[in-house]
Structures are given as structure tokens and as C-alpha cells.
PLY file of the C-alpha trace (Angstrom):
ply
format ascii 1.0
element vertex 210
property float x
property float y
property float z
element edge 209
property int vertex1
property int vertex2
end_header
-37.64 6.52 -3.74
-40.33 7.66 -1.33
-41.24 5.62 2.04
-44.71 7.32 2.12
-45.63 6.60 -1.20
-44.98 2.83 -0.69
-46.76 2.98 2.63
-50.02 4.36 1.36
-50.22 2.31 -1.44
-49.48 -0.93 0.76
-51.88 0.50 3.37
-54.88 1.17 0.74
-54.37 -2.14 -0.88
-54.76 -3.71 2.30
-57.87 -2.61 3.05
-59.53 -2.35 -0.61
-60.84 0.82 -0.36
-59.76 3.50 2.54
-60.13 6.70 3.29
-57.88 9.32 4.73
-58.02 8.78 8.10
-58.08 5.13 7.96
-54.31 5.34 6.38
-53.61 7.64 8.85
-54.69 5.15 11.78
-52.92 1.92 10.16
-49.64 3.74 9.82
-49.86 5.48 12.99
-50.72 1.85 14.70
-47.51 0.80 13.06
-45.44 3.40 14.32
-44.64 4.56 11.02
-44.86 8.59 12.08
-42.03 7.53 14.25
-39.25 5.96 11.58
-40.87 7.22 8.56
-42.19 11.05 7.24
-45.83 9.13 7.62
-47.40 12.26 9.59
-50.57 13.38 8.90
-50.13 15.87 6.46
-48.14 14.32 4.29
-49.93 11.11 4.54
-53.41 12.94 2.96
-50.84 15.13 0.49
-49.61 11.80 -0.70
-52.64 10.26 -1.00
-53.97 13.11 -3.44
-50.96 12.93 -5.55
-51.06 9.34 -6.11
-55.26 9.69 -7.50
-53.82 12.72 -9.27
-50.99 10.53 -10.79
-54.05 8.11 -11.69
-52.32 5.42 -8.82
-55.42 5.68 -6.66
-59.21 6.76 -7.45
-60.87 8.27 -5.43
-64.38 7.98 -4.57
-66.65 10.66 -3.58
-68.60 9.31 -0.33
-71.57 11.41 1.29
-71.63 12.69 4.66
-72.28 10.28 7.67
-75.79 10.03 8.63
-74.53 11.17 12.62
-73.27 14.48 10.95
-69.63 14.03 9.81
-67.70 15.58 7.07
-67.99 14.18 3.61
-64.99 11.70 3.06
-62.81 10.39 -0.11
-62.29 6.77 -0.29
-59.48 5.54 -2.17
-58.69 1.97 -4.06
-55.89 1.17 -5.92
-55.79 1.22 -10.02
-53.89 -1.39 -12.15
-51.28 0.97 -12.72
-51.27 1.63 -8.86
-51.13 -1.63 -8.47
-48.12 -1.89 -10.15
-46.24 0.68 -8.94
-46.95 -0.76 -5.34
-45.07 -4.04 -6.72
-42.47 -2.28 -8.26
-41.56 -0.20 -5.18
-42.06 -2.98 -2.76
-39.23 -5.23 -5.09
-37.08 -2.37 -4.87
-37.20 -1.57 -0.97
-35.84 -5.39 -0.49
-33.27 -5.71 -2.87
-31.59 -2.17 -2.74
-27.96 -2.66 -1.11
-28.84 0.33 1.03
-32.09 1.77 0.82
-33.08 4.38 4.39
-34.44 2.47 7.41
-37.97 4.19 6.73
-37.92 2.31 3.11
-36.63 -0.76 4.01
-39.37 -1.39 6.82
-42.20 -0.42 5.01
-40.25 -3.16 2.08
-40.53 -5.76 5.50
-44.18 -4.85 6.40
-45.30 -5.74 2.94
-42.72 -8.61 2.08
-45.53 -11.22 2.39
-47.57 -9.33 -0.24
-45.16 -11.58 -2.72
-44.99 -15.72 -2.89
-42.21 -16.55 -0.87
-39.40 -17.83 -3.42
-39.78 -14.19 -4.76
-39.12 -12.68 -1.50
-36.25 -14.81 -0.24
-34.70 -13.56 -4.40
-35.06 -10.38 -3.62
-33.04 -10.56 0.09
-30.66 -12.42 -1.51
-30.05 -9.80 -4.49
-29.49 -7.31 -1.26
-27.17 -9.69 -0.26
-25.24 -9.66 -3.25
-25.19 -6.10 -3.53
-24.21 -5.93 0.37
-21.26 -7.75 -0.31
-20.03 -6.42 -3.50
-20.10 -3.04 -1.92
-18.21 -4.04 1.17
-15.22 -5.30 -1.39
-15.29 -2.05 -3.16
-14.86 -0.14 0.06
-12.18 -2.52 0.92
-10.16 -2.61 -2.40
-10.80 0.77 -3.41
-11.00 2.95 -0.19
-9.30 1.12 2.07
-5.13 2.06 2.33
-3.23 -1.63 2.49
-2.41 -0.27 6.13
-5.64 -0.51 7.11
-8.33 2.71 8.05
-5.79 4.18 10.68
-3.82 5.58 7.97
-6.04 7.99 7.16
-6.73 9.38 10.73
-10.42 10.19 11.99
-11.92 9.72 8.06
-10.94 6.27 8.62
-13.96 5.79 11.14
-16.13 6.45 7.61
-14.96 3.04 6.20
-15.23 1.08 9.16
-18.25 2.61 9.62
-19.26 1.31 5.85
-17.76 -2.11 6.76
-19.41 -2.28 9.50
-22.82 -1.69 8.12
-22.56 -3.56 5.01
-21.46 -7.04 7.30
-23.89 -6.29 9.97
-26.61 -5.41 7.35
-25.77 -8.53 5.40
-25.67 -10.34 8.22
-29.80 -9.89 9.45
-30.67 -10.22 5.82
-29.19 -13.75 5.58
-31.02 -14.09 8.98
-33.93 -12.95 7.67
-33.88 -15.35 4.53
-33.32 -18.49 6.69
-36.03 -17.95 8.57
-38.40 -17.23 5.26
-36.90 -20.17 4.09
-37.98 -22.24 7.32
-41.41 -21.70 6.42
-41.87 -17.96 8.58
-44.77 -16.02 8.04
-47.91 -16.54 5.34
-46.86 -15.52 2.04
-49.06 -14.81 -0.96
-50.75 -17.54 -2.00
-50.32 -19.58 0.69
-53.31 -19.02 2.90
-55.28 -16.31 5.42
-52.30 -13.87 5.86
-51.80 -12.72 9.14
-54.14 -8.98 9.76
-52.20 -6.05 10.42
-54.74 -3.25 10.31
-57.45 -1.95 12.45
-61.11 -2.62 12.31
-63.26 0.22 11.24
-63.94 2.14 15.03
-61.25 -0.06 16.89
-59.28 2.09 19.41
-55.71 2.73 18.52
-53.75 3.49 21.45
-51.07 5.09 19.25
-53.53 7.54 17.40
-51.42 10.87 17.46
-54.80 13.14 17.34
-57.65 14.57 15.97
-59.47 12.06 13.64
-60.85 14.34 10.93
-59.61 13.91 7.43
-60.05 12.99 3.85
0 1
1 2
2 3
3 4
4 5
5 6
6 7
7 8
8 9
9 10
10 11
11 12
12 13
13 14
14 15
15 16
16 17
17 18
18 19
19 20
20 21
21 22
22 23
23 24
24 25
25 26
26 27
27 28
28 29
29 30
30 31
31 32
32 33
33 34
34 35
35 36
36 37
37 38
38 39
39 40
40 41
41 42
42 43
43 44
44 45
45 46
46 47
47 48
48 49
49 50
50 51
51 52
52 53
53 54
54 55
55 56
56 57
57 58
58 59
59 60
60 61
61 62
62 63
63 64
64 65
65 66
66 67
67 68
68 69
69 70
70 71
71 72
72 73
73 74
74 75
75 76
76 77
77 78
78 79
79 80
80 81
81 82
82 83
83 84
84 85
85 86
86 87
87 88
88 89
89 90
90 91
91 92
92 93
93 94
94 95
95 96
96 97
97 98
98 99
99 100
100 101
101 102
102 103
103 104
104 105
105 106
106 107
107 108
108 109
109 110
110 111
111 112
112 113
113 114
114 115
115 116
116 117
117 118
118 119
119 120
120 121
121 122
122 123
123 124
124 125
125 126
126 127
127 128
128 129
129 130
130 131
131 132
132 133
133 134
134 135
135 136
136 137
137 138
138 139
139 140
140 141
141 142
142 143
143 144
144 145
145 146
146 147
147 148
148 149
149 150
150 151
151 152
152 153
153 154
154 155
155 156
156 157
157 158
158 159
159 160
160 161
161 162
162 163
163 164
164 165
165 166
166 167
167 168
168 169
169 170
170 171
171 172
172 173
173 174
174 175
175 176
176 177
177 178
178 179
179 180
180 181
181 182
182 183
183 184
184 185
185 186
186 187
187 188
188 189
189 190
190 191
191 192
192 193
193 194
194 195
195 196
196 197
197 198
198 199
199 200
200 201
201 202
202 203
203 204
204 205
205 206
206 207
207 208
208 209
């Protein structure tokens, strides 16, 4: 499963209707072109792709009256719309999805109500755990890792992340639990994109773009 296709989708839903560059700023502003493939190029690729795949239309918008290039806006379809869902349910409940997928799962996490959130951490739970005892009762020699020399750094390695990984999820769900964050449904949610013209001070470059 892609990060950057989640991450556009999330980041065009957010604003309605977006074009390139505004994408490019919201997931720059998030730091995503540092933990995720979110740099520019494949950011506009992706967004093409998804309108080709009929996840996005795109609007034709003219020029600027003060001389700038002719832009694309995008909005999400009902199809897009449920592809966004589908990959955002998937990024929190996966046992072990990559760090780039899982935060852009977080970032969006309040995009669902809140009991559905807290059921999908606790499915990653599950799987967390079920995957640990495999390791254990399948991998692990009754002597413990040290029997099988340096490849025994491998499972403790898997132990390790599967406890420590389980460990912030539960973390995680008592704090949803304790009434953290607005979900959907439940009021203004809090605004994590920039205004139209608002400086970004992590802006990478140039600002031309689809």
C-alpha cells in the first residue's frame, strides 16, 4: 500500500478542492518529504494518477489575473472517497505497516468517529501480539535467541518491535479513549493545513505546479 496515495487523498479532502501546489505545501508543512516519498514530483505524479484512476477530478482553472500559469484543481469523487477510507482503516490496523504509512494512518485518524478508531488500534493490537507468539513459538529455539548466534539479534529485534509497537498503540488508545483529540462528528476539528498565501517555513522550493 502506498503512503503518497493516502496522503494526497487525505490532503485534497481536507481542503475540498486543491491544487498541486497546495498538496505540495500541506505535506511539506507536515514534514511528510522527510518520513514519507511525499516530494514534489511524485506528489503531482500521484495526483494525476489518482484523476486518471477516476479518484480525483480535476478541474481546469484559468490563469491568475497577476500572470500565473494555468492550474488544475482537484476534489475528491465518491469512489475517491472511498478509497481514502479504505486506506486510512488499513494504515491503523495493519500489525506492521512502514513508518511513512502508519503516520499518514495517525494524521488522518480523526477523519473517523472515535469508537471506530480506538477498533482499529486495537485490531493492530491483536495482530501485534499474535505475531510476537509466532516469533516466539515458531522461531525462537527453547534456549532462547543465543542459540542461533548473530541471526538471533533478528528475533529479538522482532520481539522487540512487536512489544514496543504494541506498547504506544495501547498508549495511544487510552488516551483516544480519555476523550483526546476531535473526532468526526464531534465538533470543529482541530486545522492542520495552511491558508491560501500563508508562509510555510518548511516550503522546500519553487512554488510552481499543477
Amino acid at each position: 500500500m502506498s503512503a503518497i496515495r493516502l496522503l494526497v487523498l487525505g490532503a485534497v479532502r481536507q481542503h475540498g478542492r486543491a491544487h498541486g501546489y497546495q498538496i505540495r505545501n500541506d505535506l511539506e508543512f507536515w514534514g511528510a518529504h522527510e518520513w514519507s516519498n511525499a516530494k514534489p514530483g511524485s506528489i503531482y505524479h500521484a495526483l494525476k494518477q489518482l484523476a486518471k484512476q477516476g479518484l480525483l477530478h480535476a478541474h481546469d482553472v484559468a490563469p491568475s489575473t497577476a500572470g500565473g500559469p494555468p492550474r488544475t484543481e482537484y476534489e475528491l469523487t465518491p469512489e475517491g472517497e472511498a478509497e481514502y477510507f479504505a486506506l486510512l482503516r488499513a494504515a491503523l490496523s495493519q500489525r506492521d505497516p512502514r513508518t511513512d504509512l502508519m503516520s499518514a494512518g495517525i494524521g488522518f485518524m480523526v477523519d473517523l468517529p472515535r469508537d471506530e478508531a480506538v477498533a482499529l488500534l486495537k485490531e493492530r493490537v491483536r495482530a501485534l501480539t499474535e505475531w510476537r507468539a509466532t516469533v516466539t513459538s515458531s522461531y525462537l529455539p527453547e534456549e532462547g535467541p543465543g542459540q542461533l548466534g548473530h541471526i538471533g539479534e533478528i528475533m529479538r529485534m522482532w520481539v522487540h518491535g512487536s512489544d514496543s509497537g504494541a506498547a504506544w498503540t495501547r498508549g495511544l488508545i487510552e488516551r483516544i479513549e480519555g476523550g483526546a483529540y476531535v473526532f468526526a462528528g464531534e465538533g470543529e476539528p482541530f486545522v492542520g493545513v495552511l491558508a491560501e498565501g500563508q508562509h510555510n517555513p518548511y516550503a522546500t522550493g519553487d512554488t510552481d505546479g499543477d
